[in-house]
MITIMI-510052 format. One record per residue (C-alpha): x, y, z. Coordinates in steps of 0.001 Angstrom, whole numbers, plus 500000, padded with zeros to 6 digits. Layout:
MITIMI-510052
+--------+--------+--------+
!     xx !     yy !     zz !
+--------+--------+--------+
!      X !      Y !      Z !
...
+--------+--------+--------+
This chain:
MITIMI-510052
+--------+--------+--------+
!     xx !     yy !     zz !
+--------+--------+--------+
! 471901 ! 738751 ! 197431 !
! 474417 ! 736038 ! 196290 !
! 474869 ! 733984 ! 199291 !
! 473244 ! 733675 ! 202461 !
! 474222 ! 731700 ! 205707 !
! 472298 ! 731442 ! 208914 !
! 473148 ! 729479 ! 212243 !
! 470986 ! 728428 ! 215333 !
! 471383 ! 729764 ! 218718 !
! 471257 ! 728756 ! 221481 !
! 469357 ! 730363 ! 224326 !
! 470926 ! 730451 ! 228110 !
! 468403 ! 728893 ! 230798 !
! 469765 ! 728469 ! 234095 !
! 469796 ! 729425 ! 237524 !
! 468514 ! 726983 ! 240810 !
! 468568 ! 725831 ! 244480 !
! 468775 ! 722984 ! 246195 !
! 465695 ! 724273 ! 248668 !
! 465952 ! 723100 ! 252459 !
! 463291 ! 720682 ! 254153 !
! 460807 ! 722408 ! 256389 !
! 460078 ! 721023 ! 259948 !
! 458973 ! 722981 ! 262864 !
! 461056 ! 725565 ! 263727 !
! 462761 ! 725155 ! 260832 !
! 463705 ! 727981 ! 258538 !
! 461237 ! 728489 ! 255647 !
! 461283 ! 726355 ! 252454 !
! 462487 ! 728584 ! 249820 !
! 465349 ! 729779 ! 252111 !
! 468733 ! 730330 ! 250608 !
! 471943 ! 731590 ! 251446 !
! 472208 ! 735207 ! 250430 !
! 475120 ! 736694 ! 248739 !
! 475120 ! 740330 ! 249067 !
! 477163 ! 741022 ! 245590 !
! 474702 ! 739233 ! 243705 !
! 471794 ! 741513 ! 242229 !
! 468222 ! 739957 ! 241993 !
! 467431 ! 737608 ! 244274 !
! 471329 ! 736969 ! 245489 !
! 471134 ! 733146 ! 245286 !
! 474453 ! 731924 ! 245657 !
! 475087 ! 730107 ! 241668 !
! 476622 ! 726352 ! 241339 !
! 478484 ! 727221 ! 238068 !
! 479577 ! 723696 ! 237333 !
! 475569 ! 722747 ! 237191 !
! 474504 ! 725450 ! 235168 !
! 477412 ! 725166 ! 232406 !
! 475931 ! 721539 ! 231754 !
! 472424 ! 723545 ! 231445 !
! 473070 ! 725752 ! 229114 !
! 471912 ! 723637 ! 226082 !
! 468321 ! 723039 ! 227461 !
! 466072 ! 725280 ! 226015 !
! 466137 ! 725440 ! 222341 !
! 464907 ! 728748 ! 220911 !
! 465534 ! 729024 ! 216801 !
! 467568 ! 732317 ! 215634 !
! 464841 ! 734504 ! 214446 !
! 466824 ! 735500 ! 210964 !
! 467166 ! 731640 ! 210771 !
! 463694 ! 730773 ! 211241 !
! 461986 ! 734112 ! 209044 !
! 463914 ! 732563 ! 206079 !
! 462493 ! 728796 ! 206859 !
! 460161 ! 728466 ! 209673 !
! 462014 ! 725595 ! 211215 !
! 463134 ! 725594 ! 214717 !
! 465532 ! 722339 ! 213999 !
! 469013 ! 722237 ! 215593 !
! 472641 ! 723088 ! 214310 !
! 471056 ! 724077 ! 210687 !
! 472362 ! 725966 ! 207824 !
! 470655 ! 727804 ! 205087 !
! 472707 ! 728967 ! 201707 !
! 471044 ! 731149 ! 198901 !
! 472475 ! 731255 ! 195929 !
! 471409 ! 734271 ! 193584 !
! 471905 ! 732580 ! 190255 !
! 470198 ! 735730 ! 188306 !
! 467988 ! 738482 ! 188813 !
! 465013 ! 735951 ! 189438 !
! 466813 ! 733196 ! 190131 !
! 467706 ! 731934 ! 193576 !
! 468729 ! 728441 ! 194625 !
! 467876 ! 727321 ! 197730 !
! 470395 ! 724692 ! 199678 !
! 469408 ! 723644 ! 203474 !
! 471983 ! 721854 ! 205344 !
! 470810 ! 719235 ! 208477 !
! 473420 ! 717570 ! 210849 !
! 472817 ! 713707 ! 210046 !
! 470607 ! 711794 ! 212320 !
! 471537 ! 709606 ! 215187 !
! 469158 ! 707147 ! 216105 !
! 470677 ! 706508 ! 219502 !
! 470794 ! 709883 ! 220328 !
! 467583 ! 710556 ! 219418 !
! 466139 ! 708368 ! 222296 !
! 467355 ! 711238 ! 224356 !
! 466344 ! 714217 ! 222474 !
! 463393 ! 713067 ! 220088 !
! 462917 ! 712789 ! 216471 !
! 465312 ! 715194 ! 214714 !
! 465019 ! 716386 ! 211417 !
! 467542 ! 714888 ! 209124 !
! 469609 ! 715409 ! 205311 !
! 466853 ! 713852 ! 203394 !
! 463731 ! 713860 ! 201821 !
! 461485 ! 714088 ! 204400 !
! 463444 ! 717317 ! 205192 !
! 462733 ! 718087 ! 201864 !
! 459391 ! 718045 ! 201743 !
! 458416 ! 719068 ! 205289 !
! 460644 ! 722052 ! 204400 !
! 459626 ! 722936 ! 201248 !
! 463410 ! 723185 ! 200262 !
! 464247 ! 720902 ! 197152 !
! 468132 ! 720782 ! 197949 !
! 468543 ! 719100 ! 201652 !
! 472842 ! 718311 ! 202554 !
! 474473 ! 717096 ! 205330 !
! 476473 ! 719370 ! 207142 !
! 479201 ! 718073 ! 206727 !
! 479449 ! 719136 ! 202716 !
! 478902 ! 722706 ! 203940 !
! 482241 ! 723610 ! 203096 !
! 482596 ! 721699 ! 199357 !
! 479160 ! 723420 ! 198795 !
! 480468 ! 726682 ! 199791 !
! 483903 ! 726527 ! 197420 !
! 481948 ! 725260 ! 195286 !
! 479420 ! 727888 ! 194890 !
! 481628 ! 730663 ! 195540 !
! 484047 ! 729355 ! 192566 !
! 480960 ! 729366 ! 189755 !
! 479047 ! 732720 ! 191290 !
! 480949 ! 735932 ! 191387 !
! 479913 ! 738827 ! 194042 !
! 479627 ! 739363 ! 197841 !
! 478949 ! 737135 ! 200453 !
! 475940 ! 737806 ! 203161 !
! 476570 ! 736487 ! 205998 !
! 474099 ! 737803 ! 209333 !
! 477247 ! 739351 ! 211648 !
! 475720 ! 739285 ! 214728 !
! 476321 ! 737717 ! 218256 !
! 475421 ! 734180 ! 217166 !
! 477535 ! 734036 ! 214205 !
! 480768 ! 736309 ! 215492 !
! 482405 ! 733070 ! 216757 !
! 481011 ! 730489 ! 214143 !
! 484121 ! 728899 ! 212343 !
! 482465 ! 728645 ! 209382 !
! 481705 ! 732572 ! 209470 !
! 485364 ! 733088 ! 210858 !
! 487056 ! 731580 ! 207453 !
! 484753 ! 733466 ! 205116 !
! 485528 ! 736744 ! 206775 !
! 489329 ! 736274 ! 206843 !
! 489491 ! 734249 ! 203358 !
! 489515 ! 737230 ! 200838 !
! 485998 ! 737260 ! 200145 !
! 483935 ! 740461 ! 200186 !
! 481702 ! 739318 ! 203287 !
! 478576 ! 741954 ! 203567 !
! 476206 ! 741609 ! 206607 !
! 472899 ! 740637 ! 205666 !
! 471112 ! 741360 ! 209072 !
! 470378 ! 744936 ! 207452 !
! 468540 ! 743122 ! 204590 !
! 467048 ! 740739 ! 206847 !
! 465937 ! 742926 ! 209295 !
! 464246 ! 745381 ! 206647 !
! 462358 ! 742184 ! 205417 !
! 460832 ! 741946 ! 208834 !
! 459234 ! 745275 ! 209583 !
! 456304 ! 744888 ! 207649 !
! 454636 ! 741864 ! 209243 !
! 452853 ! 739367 ! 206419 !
! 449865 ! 737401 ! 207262 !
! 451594 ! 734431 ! 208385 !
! 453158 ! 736407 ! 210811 !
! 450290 ! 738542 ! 212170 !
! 448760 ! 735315 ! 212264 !
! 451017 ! 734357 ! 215015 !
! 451393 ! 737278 ! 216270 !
! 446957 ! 737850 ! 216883 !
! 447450 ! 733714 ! 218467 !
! 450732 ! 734841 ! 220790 !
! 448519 ! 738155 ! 221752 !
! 444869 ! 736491 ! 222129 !
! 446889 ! 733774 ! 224853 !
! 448286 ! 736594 ! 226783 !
! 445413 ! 738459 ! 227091 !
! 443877 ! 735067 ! 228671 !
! 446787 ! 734871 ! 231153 !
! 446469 ! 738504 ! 231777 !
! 442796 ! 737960 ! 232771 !
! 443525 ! 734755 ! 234862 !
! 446224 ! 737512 ! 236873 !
! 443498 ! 740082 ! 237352 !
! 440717 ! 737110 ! 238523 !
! 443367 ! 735324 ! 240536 !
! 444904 ! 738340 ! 242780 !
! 443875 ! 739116 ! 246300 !
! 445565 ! 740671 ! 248981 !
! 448431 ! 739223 ! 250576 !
! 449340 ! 737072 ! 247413 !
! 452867 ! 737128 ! 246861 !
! 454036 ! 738479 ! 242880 !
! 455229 ! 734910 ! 242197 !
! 452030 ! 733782 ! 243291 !
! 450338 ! 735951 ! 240553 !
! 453136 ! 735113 ! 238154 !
! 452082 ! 731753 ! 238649 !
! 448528 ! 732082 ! 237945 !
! 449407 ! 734159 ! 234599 !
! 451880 ! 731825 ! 233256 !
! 449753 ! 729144 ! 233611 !
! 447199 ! 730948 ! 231605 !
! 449543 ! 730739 ! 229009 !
! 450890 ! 727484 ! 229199 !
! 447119 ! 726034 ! 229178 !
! 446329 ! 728308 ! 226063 !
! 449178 ! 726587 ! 224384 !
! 451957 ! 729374 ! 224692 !
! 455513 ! 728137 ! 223923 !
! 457068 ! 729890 ! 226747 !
! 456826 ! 733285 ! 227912 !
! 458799 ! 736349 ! 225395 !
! 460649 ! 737495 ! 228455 !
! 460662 ! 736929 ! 231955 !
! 457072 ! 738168 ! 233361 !
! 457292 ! 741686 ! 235615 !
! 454856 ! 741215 ! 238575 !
! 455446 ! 744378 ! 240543 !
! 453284 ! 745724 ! 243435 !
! 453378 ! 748889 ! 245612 !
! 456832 ! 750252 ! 245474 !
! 458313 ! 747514 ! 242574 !
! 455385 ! 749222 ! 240567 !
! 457592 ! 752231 ! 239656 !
! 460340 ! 750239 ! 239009 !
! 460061 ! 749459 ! 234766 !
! 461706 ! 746478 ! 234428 !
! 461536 ! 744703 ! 237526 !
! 461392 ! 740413 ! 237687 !
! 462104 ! 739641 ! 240748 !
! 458559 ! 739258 ! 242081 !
! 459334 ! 738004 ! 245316 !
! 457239 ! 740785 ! 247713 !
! 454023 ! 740103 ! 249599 !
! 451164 ! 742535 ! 248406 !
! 449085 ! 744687 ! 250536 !
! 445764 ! 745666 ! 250489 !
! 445273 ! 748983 ! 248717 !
! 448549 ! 748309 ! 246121 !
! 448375 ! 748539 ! 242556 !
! 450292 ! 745848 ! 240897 !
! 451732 ! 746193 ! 237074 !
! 451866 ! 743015 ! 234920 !
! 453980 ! 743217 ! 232144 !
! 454100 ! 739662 ! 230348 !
! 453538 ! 738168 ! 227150 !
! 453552 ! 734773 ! 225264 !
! 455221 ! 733779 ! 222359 !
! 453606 ! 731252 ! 220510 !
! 455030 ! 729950 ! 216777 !
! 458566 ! 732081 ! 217730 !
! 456594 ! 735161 ! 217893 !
! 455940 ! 736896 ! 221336 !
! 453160 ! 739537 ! 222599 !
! 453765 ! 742149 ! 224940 !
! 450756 ! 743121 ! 227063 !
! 450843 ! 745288 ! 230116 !
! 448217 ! 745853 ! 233051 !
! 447876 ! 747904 ! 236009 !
! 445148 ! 746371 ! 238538 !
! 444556 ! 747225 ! 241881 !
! 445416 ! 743771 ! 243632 !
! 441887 ! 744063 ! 246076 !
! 439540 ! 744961 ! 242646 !
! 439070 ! 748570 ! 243843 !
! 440705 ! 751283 ! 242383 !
! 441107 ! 754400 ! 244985 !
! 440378 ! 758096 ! 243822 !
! 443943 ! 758923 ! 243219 !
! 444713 ! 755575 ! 241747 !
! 441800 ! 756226 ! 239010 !
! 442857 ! 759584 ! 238454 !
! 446610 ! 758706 ! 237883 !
! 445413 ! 755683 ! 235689 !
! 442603 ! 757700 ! 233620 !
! 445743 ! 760279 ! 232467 !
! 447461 ! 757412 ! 231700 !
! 444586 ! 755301 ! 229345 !
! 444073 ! 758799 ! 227680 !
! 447117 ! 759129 ! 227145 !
! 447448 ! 756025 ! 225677 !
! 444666 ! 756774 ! 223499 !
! 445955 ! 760496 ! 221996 !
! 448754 ! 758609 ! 220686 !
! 446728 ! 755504 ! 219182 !
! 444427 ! 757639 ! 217166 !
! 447374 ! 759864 ! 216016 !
! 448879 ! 756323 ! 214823 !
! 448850 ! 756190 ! 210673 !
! 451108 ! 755365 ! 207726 !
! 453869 ! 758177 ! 207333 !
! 454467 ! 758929 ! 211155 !
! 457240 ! 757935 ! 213228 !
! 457456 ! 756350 ! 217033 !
! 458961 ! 759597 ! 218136 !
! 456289 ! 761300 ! 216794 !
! 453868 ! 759687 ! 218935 !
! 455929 ! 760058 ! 221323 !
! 455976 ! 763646 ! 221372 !
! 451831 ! 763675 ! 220991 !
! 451593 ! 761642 ! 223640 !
! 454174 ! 763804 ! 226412 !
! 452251 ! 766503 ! 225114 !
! 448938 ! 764947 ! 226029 !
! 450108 ! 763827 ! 229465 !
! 451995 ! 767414 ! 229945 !
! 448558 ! 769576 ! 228929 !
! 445670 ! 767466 ! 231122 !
! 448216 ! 766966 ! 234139 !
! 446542 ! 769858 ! 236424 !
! 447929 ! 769329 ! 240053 !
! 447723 ! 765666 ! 239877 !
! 451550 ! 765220 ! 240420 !
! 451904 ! 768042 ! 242608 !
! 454446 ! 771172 ! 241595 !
! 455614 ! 769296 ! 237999 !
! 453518 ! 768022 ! 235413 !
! 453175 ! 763930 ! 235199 !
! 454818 ! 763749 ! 231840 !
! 458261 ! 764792 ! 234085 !
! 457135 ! 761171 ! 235503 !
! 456799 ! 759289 ! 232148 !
! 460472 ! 758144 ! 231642 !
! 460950 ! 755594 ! 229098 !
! 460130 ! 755600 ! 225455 !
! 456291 ! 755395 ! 224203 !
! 456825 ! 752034 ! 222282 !
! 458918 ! 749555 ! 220350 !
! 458373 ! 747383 ! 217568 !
! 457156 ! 743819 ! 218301 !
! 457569 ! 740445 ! 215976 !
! 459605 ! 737554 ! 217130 !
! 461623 ! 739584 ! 219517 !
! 459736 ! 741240 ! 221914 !
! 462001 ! 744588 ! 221206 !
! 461778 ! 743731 ! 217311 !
! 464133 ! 745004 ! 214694 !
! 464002 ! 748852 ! 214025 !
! 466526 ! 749892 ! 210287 !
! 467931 ! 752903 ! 210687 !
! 466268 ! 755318 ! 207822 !
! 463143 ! 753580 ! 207844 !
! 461487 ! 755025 ! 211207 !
! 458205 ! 756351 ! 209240 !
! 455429 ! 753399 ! 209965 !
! 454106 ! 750994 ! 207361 !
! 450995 ! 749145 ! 207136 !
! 451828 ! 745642 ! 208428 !
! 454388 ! 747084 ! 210899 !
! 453592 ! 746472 ! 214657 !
! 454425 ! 748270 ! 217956 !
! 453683 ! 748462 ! 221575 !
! 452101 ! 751635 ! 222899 !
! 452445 ! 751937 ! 226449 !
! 452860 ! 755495 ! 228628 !
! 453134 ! 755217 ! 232040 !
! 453107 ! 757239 ! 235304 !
! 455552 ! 756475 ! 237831 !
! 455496 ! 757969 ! 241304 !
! 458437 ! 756563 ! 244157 !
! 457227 ! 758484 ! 246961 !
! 453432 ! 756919 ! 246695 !
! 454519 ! 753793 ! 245894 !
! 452408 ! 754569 ! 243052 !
! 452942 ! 753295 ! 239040 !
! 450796 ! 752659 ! 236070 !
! 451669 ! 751260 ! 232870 !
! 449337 ! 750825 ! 229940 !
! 450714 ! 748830 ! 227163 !
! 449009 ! 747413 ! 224130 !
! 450046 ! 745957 ! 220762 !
! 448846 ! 747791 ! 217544 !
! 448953 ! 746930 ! 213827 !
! 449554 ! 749720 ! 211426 !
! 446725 ! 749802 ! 208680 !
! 446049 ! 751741 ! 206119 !
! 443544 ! 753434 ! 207150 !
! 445155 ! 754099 ! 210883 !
! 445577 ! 751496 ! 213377 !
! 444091 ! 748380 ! 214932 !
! 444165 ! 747129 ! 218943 !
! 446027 ! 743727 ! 218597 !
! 445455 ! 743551 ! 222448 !
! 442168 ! 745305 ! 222717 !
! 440277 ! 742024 ! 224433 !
! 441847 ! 742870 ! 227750 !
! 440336 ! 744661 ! 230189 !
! 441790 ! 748591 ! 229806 !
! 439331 ! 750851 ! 231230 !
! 439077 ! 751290 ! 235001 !
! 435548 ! 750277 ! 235196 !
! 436392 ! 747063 ! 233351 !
! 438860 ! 746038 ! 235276 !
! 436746 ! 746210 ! 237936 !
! 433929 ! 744606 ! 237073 !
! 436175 ! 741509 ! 235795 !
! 438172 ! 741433 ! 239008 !
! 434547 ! 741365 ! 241000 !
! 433729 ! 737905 ! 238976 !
! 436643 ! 736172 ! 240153 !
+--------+--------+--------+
């Protein structure tokens, strides 16, 4: 590639309530006013409030930080292809502000402590981006790469080069290719983001009882990552029970649980800008029933059929087929008149790095070693009140596959036996 620019995003946080004083007879603490047209939770939102939030919580662009590993603010990085070997590497830092910084902490700044904490010989102010840029583009011939995605569409910077003549190629293709095939840094991260959510998953299990409500559990989890070191969670943490069980992608966990309800956890850390994604289905009393275990054990087995199917050369939707055939051949009568695979309605898996649904290039669907996915079938049964979800994070090999996950509890009996220690 000639030339290479990547910006910093900024991800949204919001959302909160100004919660009501409880006395006696008065109405419960976490009462709100609810507003019908609202989906989730239908708290009313004080939009003045949250537009001065929305520069909180710092998350690095992933392209940005798989091409330098920093997570500093309002950063540019230009590469210059000077040759077929030859690449020149410029990183551009806003200047520091001492003043400021007794809000916001030390910042990384144009100089040569950038330089050598970055590893980057050529560290500018920002402010020279666009002399650098006329610069460089006067001396080196070719196409521009520029990542054209949501957090560079309205960047001025991007704006001028698309509209100033130039040929402007996206480089998130390039980028995103790079990223399939995990190195050991990044499995690295990736076994560290896994191992943490395994221990929150664990603390969830140990921590439920009857009459809990999800938030409760969410609670205990999340503070199983947060004490194992987790940076924050790699999406918002599904605690459903009972009937929110069959409902994938559910967050809300505001419901009481009953005795006798399974309860699906899907949650994972991320930890060095890379996130796990673990899921577990526990009963919430430690006591699987008959037709819980017997909806569960098609599911593990399931889940199994498609892991040892799992080497170089195949694709997702191949597994995905092996396993709907798997579910569709051992169902029996265990979901009545139509076989459970009718029930398993989302995709088998997805690939997992520093996004929890990681980049998939079109054309290259056949796995790698290095490459990692989730695998996770499910069951899902409305009229019971009745879901299970099995989900576990494998690395491609060379010689098959390897359980990223495999230190949580998976098998029926082992949940059990950890949930009777708690």
């Amino acid at each position: 590639m000639r030339i290479g620019l990547l910006t910093t995003l900024l991800v949204l946080a919001g959302g909160g309530l100004v919660a009501q004083a409880r006395a006696s007879g008065a109405p419960p603490i976490g009462a709100w006013r609810v507003v019908p047209e609202l989906p989730g939770m239908g708290r009313p939102v004080d939009t003045a409030a949250v537009a001065a939030r929305r520069d909180n919580d710092f998350r690095q662009n992933s392209t940005f930080f798989y091409f330098t590993e920093l997570e500093t603010q309002d950063a540019w990085i230009v590469l210059t292809a000077r040759g077929p070997d030859s690449v020149e590497t410029t990183l551009f830092l806003p200047p520091r502000n001492p003043a400021r910084e007794r809000w916001t902490g030390l910042r990384l700044g144009p100089d040569s402590t950038a330089a050598r904490l970055s590893g980057i010989p050529i560290v500018l102010p920002t402010d020279s981006l666009e002399g650098r840029l006329r610069l460089v583009q006067s001396r080196v011939p070719g196409p521009v790469y520029v990542p054209l995605d949501d957090a560079t569409r309205e960047e001025r910077r991007v704006v001028d080069l698309v509209f100033a003549g130039r040929d402007v190629r996206n480089l998130r293709p390039v980028a995103d290719s790079l990223r399939m095939v995990k190195d050991a840094d990044e499995l690295a991260r990736l076994r560290t983001a896994i191992d943490i959510s395994v221990a929150g998953h664990v603390a969830a299990m140990q921590g439920a009882r009857p009459g809990m409500y999800e938030y409760e559990i969410e609670a205990v989890l999340e503070a199983g990552f947060r004490r194992n070191g987790a940076d924050r969670v790699g999406y918002p943490s599904i605690v459903g029970s009972g009937p929110n069980s069959t409902t994938l992608h559910y967050d809300v966990n505001r419901r009481q649980t009953r005795d006798g309800d399974l309860v699906v956890v899907d949650a994972g850390a991320e930890w060095g800008q890379y996130t796990a994604d673990v899921t577990r289905t526990f009963p919430v009393n430690g006591r699987f029933t008959g037709r819980q275990k017997a909806i569960y054990d098609l599911v593990l087995a399931t889940q199994r059929a498609a892991f040892d199917s799992v080497r170089p050369g195949v694709t997702l939707r191949d597994l995905d087929r092996i396993a709907r055939t798997y579910m569709r051949e051992h169902s029996g009568t265990l979901c009545g008149d139509r076989t459970c695979d009718t029930y398993f309605i989302h995709a088998l898996g997805h690939h997992l790095g520093m996004d929890v649904h990681d980049v998939n290039v079109p054309g290259r669907q056949r796995l790698e070693p290095g490459m990692v996915f989730t695998i996770e079938p499910g069951i899902y049964l409305p009229q019971e009140s009745l879901g299970v979800r099995i989900e576990d994070d494998v690395l491609v090999t060379a010689a098959g596959a390897e359980w990223l996950s495999g230190k949580a509890p998976r098998t029926t009996d082992e949940i059990e036996r950890l949930m009777r220690r708690r």
